[in-house]
N, C-alpha and C positions, 0 to 999 in steps of 0.2 A: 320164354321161360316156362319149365315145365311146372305145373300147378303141384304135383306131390314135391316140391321142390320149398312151397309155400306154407308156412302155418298163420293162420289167421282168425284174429278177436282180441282182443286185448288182456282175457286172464287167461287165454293160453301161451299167448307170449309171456306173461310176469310170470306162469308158471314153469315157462322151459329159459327165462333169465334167471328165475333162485337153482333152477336145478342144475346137477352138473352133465347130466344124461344127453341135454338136447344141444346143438353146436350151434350157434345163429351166427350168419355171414351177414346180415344186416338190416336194419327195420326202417320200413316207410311208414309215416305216418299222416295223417291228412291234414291239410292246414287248416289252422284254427283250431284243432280240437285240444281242448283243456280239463284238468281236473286234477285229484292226486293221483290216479293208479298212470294219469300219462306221464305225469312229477316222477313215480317209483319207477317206469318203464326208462327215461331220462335216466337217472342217476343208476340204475342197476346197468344201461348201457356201455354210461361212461365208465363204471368199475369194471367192467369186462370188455374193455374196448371193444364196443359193437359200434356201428358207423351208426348216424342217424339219418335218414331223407325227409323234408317234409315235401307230400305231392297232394295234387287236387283230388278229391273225392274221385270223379270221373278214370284219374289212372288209375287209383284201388279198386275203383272196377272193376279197368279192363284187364289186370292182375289176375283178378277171382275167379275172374267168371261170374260178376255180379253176384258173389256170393256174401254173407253178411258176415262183414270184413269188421267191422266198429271202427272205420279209420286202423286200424294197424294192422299193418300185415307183414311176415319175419319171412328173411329164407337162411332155411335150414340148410344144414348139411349132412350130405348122402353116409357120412362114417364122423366117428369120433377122432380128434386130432390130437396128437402126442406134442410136448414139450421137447423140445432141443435135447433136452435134460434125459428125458424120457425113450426119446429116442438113439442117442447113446449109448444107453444104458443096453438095450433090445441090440445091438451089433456089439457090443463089447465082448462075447463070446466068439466072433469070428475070427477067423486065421487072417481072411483077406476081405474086410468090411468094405463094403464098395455103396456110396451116397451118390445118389442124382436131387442135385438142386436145378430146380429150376426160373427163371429166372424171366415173368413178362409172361408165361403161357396164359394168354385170356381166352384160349379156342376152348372150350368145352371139348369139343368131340378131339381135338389135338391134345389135351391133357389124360383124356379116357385111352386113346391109341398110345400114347408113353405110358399109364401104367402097363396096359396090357403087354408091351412091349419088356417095357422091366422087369415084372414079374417073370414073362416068362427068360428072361435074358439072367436072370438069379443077381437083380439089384438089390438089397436087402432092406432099402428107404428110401424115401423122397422127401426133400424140404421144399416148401413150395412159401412165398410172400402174404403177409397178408394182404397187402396196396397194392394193386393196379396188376390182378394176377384173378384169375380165375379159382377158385374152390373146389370141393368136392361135393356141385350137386347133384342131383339125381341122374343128367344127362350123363356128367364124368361117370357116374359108379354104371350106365347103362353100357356104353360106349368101349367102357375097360374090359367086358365082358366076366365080369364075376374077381377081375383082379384088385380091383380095391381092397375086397375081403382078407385078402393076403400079403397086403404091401402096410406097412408102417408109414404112416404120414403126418411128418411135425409142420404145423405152420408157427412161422415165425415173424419179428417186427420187424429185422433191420438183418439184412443180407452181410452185411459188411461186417458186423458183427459177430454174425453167425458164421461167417466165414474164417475170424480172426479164432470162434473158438474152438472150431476143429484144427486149427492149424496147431494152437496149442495142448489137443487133443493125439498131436502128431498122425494128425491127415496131414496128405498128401492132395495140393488143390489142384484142377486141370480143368481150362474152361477150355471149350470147344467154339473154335471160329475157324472162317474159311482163311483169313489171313494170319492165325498163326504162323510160327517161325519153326516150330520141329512139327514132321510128321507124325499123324498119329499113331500110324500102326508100327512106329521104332521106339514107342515110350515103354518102359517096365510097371507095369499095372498091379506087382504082386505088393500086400501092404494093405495099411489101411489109405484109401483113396475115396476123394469126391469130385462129379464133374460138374460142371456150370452149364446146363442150357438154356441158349436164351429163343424167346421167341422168334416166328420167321423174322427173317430181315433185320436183326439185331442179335449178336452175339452173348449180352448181359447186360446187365445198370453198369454206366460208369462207374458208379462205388463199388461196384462189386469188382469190375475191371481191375481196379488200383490194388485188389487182395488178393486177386489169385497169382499163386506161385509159378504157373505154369503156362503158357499157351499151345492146342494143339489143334493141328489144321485135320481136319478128319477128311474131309476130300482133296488132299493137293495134285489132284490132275484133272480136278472136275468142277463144274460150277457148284452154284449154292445146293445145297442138301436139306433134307428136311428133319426135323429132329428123330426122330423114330431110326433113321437111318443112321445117324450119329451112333445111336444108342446099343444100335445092335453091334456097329462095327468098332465100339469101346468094349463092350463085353465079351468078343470075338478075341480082341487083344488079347483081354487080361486073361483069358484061359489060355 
């Protein structure tokens, strides 16, 4: 984990949980440690669904860099994240709005090489998981090569969800697997449209599965592909 990735002490964390400026992916705490600002660090968590870890002293350590952690240490994230809502809203002027969900990316440097990829491919967002999915920390925003700056990125709670409310948004849903049943480069891409990618070796979460409208095999004459190449050859299409 990269250290500028990390904020650490305890009244810098309560002061980037009251504020709305800082993004926190998640805070470790040491065990045993008690008191009220770890009580307010607790409860201002749970109102902003922050995850909580408790770890031994020794792993906030080796976190730091032996640095004087107070037991707490938060990792931030490298950009601000938009609401479902919010992000919406930012493509609602397009002719032909085009979303990449993605769905399981836990690679860092694989989440940085898709935005880089989207950005320059004219994606207009990305939705990305809060659970069991990578963030945007500093590795992602290194790796994208300056394309973070320029991509809108909502995380959200529940994929299926989110899926159900673009549909009623009148998207247009298309998740990408190699066993899809239509080819992908015979689908019509103009419209507002979202794609589903899922991590290597997994095409999406089953609940995401059961909501997409569409299935589309992006390589049906080749084996597995890597997302980045899906991604190009969706955008390929739709122009």
């Amino acid at each position: 984990m990269n250290r500028s990735d990390l904020l650490y002490g305890i009244h810098p964390i309560l002061e980037a949980l009251r504020s709305a400026e800082r993004q926190i992916e998640g805070i470790y705490l040491q065990h045993g440690r008690k008191g009220r600002e770890i009580d307010e660090v607790l409860t201002l968590a749970k109102t902003k669904r922050v995850t909580i870890d408790f770890r031994p002293k020794e792993a906030l350590d080796r976190l730091t860099g032996l640095a004087h952690h107070q037991g707490a240490v938060a990792m931030v994230a490298a950009k601000a994240y938009l609401s479902l809502d919010e992000l919406m809203a930012v493509v609602a002027s397009k002719e032909h709005p085009l979303l990449l969900i993605l769905d399981g990316i836990e690679d860092p440097h694989n989440l940085g090489a898709i935005l880089r990829t989207a950005e320059a491919a004219g994606v207009d967002g990305l939705i990305i998981p809060e659970r069991r999915a990578v963030g945007l920390t500093a590795t992602v925003a290194k790796t994208s090569a300056g394309a973070i700056e320029y991509l809108p990125v909502a995380r959200v709670v529940n994929l299926s969800q989110t899926i159900e409310r673009l549909k009623k948004g009148n998207f247009w849903i298309y998740a990408l697997d190699d066993k899809g049943d239509q080819n992908f480069l015979s689908i019509d891409y103009r419209g507002a449209l979202a794609l589903v990618i899922g991590g290597r070796r997994r095409a999406g979460h089953p609940s995401a599965r059961r909501r997409t409208l569409r299935w589309a095999n992006p390589h049906p004459d080749e084996g597995e592909g890597v997302e980045s190449e899906c991604l190009g050859s969706s955008r390929s299409a739709s122009l």
